[in-house]
Each structure stands twice: as structure tokens, then as C-alpha cells.
C-alpha positions in Angstrom: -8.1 8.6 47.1 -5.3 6.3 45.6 -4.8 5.1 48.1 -8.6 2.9 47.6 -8.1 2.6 43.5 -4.6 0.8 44.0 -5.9 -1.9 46.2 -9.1 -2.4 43.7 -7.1 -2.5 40.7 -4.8 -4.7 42.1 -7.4 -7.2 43.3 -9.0 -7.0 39.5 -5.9 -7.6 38.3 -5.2 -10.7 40.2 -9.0 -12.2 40.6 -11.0 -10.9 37.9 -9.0 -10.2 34.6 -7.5 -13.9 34.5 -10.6 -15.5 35.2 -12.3 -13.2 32.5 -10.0 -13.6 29.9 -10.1 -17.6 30.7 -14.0 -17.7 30.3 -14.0 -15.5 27.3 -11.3 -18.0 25.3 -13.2 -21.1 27.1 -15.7 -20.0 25.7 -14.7 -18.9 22.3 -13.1 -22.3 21.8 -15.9 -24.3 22.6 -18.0 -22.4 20.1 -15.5 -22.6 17.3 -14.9 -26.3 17.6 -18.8 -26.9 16.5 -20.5 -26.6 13.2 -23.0 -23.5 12.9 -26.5 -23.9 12.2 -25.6 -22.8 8.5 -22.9 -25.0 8.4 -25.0 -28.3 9.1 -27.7 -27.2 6.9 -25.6 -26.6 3.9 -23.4 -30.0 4.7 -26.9 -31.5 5.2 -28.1 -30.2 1.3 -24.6 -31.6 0.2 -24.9 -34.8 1.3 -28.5 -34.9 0.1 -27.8 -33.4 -3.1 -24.7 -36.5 -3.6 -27.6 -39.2 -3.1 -29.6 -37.7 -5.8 -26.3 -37.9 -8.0 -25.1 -41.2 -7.0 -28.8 -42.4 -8.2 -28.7 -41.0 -11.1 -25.2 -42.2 -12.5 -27.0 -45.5 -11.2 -29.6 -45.1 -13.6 -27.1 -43.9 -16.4 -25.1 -46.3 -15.9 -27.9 -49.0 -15.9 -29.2 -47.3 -19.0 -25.5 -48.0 -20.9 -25.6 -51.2 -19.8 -28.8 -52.4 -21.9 -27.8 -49.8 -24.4 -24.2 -49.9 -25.1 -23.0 -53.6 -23.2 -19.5 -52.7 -23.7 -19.2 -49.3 -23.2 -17.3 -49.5 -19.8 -14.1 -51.3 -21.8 -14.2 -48.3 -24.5 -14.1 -45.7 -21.3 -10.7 -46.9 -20.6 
């Protein structure tokens, strides 16, 4: 009977095992390296939510300048 397990062990440990553990951090590298869906759709709000920002100090800023013409030289 061990004499049939040693030879079957011994060919998983040579054939399958390596190749398995290869696949498995292949593949757990390759899904790492990426962005989840989460990920994108919260950099995605992010980026979206700085536009919004950027046009408002625009607008503020455009405000000041018709308000206040030298209020950029008091800032500093």
C-alpha cells in the first residue's frame, strides 16, 4: 500500500505543487497590481469632486478680483 502513495506523492510534489503554487502567486499578483472596482469609483468621485473645487476658487477668485483688485498682494 506505500508502496503506491510514495510514487503519487512524489509526482505531486514535483509536477503539481510548483505549478500550483506558481498559478496561485501569478495570479495573486496580477490581481493586486490593478485598481478594484471601489477603487476607480472613489478615485473617479475624487477627481470629479477637485473639478467642482477648482471651479469654484475660479469663481471666488474672479469674484475678488472685481471686488477687492488688490487682494492677491495683501495675501502675501
Amino acid at each position: 500500500m506505500e508502496d503506491v502513495f510514495l510514487p503519487i506523492i512524489m509526482i505531486f510534489m514535483i509536477f503539481v505543487a510548483p505549478l500550483w503554487l506558481i498559478m496561485h502567486y501569478y495570479t495573486r499578483l496580477k490581481t493586486s497590481g490593478s485598481l478594484s472596482r471601489e477603487d476607480e469609483t472613489m478615485l473617479r468621485q475624487l477627481w470629479e469632486s477637485s473639478q467642482r473645487m477648482e471651479e469654484r476658487i475660479r469663481v471666488l477668485e474672479t469674484i475678488l478680483d472685481d471686488e477687492v483688485p488688490d487682494w492677491r498682494s495683501k495675501s502675501r
